[in-house]
C-alpha positions, -999 to +999 in steps of 0.1 A: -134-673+804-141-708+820-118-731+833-122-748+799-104-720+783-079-716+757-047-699+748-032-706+715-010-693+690-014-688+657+008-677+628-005-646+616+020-628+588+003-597+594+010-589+632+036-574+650+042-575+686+038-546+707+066-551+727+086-581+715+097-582+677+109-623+683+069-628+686+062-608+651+045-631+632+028-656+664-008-638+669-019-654+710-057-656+706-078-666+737-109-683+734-136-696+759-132-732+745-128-749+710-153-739+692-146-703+704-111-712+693-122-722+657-146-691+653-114-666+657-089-682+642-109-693+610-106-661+594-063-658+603-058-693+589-083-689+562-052-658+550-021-667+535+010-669+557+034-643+540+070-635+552+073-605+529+040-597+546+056-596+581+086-580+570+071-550+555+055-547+592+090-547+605+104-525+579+074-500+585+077-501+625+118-491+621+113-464+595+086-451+621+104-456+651+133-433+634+111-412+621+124-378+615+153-390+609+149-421+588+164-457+587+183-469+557+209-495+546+227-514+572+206-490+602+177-509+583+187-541+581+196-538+620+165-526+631+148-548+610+167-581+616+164-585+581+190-588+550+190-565+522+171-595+499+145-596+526+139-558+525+137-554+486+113-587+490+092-566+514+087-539+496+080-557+464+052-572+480+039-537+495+042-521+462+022-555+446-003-550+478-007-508+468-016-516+431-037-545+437-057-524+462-058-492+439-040-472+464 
């Protein structure tokens, strides 16, 4: 990277932090200048921003973090950070995402 480099976030529905849930959602993409910049985030803002996107992420990292045991109701909503609504939301989508993929 040269000293012209770059360090930017973008919002990317479809990432979840490693470590830090509050940064779900806020893909950090380093670039060696603009143009570099551009090339790798085209494609991530070329993609729809979805929240039920993100929070099927969130519900799929707690029911695998509890996994044997499984995660539901208020456990879910608390690992989650998410409200019931948001939950049924997110697995709408995932169930739309399955069909519409064939899977």
């Amino acid at each position: 990277m040269t000293a012209d480099g770059i360090r930017e976030v973008v919002q990317d529905s479809s990432f979840l932090h490693p470590t830090d849930p509050l940064q779900d959602g806020l893909r950090t993409l380093v670039a060696c200048d603009k143009d570099h910049f551009n090339e790798l985030a085209a494609p991530i803002r070329e993609r729809a921003y979805a929240d039920e996107e993100l929070w099927a992420g969130k519900v799929s990292r707690a029911v695998q973090q509890a996994w044997p045991g499984g995660v539901w109701g208020e456990e879910l909503e608390r690992a989650t950070g998410l409200t019931a609504k948001q939950i049924v939301r997110a697995a709408d989508w995932n169930k739309a995402r399955t069909r519409h993929l064939g899977l």
